[in-house]
C-alpha positions in Angstrom: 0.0 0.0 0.0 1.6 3.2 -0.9 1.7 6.1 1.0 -1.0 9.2 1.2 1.2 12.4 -0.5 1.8 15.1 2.7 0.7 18.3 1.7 3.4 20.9 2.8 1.9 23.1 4.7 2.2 24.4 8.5 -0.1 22.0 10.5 -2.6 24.0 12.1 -3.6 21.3 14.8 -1.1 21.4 18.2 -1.5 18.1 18.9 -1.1 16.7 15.4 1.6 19.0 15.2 3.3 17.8 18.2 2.9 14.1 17.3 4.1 14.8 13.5 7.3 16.4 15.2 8.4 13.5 17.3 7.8 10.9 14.4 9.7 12.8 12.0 12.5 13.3 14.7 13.3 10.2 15.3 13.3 9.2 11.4 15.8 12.0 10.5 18.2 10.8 13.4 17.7 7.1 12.1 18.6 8.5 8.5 21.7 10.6 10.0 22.8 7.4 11.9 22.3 5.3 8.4 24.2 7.8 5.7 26.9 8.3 8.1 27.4 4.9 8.2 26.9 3.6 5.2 28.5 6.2 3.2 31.3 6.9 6.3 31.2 10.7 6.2 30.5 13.0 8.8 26.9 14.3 9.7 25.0 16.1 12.6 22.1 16.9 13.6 20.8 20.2 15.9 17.0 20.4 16.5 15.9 23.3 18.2 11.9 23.3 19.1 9.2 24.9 21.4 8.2 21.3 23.2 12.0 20.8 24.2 14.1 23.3 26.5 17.7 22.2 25.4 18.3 21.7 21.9 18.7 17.9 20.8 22.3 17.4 19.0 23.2 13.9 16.9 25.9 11.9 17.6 27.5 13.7 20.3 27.7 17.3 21.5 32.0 17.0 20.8 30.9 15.5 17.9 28.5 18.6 16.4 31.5 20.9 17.6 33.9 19.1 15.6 31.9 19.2 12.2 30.8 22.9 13.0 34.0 24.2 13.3 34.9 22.3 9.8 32.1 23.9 8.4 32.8 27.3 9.4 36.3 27.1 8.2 35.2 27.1 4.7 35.1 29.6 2.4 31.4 31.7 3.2 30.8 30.7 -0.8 30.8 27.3 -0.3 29.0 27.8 3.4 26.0 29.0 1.9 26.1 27.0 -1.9 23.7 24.6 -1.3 22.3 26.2 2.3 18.7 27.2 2.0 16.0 28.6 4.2 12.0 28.4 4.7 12.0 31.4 2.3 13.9 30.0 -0.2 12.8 26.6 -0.1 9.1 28.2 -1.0 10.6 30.3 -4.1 12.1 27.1 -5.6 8.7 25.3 -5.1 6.8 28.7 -7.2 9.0 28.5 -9.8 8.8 25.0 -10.4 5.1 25.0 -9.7 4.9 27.8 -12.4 7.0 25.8 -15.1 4.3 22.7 -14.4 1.5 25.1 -15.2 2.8 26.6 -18.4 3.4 23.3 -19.6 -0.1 21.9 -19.0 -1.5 25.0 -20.3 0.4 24.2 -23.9 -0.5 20.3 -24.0 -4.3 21.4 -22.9 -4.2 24.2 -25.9 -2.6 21.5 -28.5 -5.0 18.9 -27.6 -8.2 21.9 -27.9 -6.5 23.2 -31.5 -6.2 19.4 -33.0 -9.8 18.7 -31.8 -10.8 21.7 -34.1 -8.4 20.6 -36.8 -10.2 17.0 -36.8 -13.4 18.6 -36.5 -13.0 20.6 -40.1 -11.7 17.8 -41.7 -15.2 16.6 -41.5 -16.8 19.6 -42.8 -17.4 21.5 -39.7 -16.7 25.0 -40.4 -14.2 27.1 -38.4 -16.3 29.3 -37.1 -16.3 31.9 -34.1 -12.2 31.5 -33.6 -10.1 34.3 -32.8 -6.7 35.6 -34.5 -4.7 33.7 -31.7 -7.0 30.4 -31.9 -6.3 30.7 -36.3 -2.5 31.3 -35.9 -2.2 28.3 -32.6 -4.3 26.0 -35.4 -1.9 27.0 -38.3 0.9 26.3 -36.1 0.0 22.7 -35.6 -1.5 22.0 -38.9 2.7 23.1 -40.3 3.9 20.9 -37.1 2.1 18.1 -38.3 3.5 18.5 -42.0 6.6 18.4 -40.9 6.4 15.5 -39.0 4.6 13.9 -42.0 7.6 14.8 -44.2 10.1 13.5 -41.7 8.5 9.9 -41.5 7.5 9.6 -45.3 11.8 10.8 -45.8 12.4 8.1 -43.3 10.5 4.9 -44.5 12.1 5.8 -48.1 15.6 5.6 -46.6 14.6 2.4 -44.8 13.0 0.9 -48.1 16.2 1.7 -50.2 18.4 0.1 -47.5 16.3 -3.0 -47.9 16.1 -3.2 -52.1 19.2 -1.5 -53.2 19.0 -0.1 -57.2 21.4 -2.5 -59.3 24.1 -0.3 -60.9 24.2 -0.2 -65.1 27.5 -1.7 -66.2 29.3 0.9 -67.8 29.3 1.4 -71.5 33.5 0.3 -71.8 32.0 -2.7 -70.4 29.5 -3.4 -73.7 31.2 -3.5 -76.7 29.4 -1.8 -79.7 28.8 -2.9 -83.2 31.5 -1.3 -85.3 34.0 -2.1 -82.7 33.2 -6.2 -82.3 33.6 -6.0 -86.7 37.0 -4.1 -86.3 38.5 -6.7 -84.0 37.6 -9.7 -86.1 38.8 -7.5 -89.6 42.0 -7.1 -86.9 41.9 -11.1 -86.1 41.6 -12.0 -89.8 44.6 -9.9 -91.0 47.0 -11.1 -88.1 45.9 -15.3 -89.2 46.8 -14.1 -93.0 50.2 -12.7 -92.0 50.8 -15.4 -89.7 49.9 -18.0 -92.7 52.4 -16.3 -95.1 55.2 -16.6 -92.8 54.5 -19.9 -92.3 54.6 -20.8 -96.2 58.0 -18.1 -96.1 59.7 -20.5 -94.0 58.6 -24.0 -95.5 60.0 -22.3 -98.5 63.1 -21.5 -97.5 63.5 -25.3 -96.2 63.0 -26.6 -99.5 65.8 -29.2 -100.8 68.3 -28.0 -102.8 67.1 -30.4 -105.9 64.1 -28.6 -105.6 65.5 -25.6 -106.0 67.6 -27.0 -108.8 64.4 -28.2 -110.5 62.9 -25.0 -110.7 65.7 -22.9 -111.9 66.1 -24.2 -115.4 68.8 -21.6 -116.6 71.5 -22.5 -113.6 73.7 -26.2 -115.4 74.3 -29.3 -113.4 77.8 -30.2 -113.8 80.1 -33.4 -112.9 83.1 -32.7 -111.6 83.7 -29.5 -114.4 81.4 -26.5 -115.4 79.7 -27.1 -118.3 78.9 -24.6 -120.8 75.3 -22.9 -120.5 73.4 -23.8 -123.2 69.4 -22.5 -124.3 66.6 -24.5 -122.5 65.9 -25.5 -125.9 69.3 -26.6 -126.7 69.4 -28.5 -123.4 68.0 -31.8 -124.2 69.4 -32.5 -127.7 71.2 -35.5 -126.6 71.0 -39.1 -127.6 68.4 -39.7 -125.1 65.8 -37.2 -126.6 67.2 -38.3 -130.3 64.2 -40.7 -131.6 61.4 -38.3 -129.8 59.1 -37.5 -132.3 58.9 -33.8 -130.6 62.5 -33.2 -130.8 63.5 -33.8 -134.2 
């Protein structure tokens, strides 16, 4: 079971004041007695109140004198950097009161100013507003936009992430027409050149007789030169002699 929020206030009634001033006594010296222990630093406690004659000190009297003497040894900057009093405790609680106001004022005034943009996107018409209840209403409606732009910019991010666009090779990559019939004209001419050497150099092996054969005008000769003779002169010998076609 949780426990009922205390209102802040000055209790009006003695005897409930009374009895809410013992309780809460005794818990801050437990909660002294704890931090000090727990954390091992040095605390104290000095209550002064109207039910009690003598001032009631935590741990010790020495004790409190030791820690106030620290204390007043400091710089009065730091003495008073976090120190506040009843006055100042109920300034802090204003402000901050006043900051929770002015910010339910603004969520009440955008919830009021999107129930009248909903309502004229049914066909209600915006009648009876003020200049500050047209500009509040033209401020959300752009808010609203923008938010709208921001998502729709988001989910296409998040949608190209997931199905990146395949890159086009690049046209170096694709040969073209004219340029594939170049190479082979290219390919054609270095087989033909290739071929002719080839036949250059099984001609140059050829045998000599071979050679011989097909050079009529150079003379075989045995041993002596013989004299060079026409190519019809050649072959009147006794082996030609009874050819009809050499008479």
């Amino acid at each position: 079971m949780t426990r009922k929020k205390v209102s802040l206030t000055y209790i009006t009634n003695d005897s409930a004041r009374k009895a809410t001033f013992k309780k809460r006594k005794k818990g801050l010296m437990k909660k002294a007695n704890e931090l000090s222990t727990l954390c091992d630093i040095q605390a104290c406690v000095i209550i002064y109140s109207q039910y009690e004659s003598h001032p009631e000190v935590w741990p010790s009297p020495l004790g409190v004198q030791h820690i106030v003497s620290q204390f007043r040894s400091l710089p009065e900057m730091d003495q008073s950097k976090k120190m506040v009093n009843q006055e100042t405790f109920l300034r802090q609680r204003i402000v901050k009161a006043k900051e929770q106001l002015k910010k339910l004022r603004k969520e009440n005034r955008e919830k009021e100013m999107s129930r009248v943009m909903f309502q004229s996107l049914t066909g209600k018409p915006l009648q009876g507003l003020t200049m500050i209840d047209l500009n509040d209403l033209g401020w959300l409606i752009d808010q609203n936009l923008k938010e709208l732009v921001d998502k729709i910019k988001t989910r296409k991010e998040e949608l190209a992430q997931r199905n990146p666009v395949p890159v086009p090779p690049t046209p170096a990559a694709v040969p073209a027409a004219g340029d594939h019939a170049l190479n082979l004209n290219m390919q054609a001419t270095m087989e033909r050149q290739a071929f002719g050497l080839s036949n250059m150099g099984n001609t140059m092996q050829r045998p000599s007789w071979f050679t011989d054969m097909m050079n009529p005008n150079e003379q075989m000769a045995f041993g002596a030169v013989a004299e060079v003779l026409p190519f019809g002169d050649q072959y009147h010998h006794g082996l030609w002699s009874n050819n009809p076609l050499f008479p």
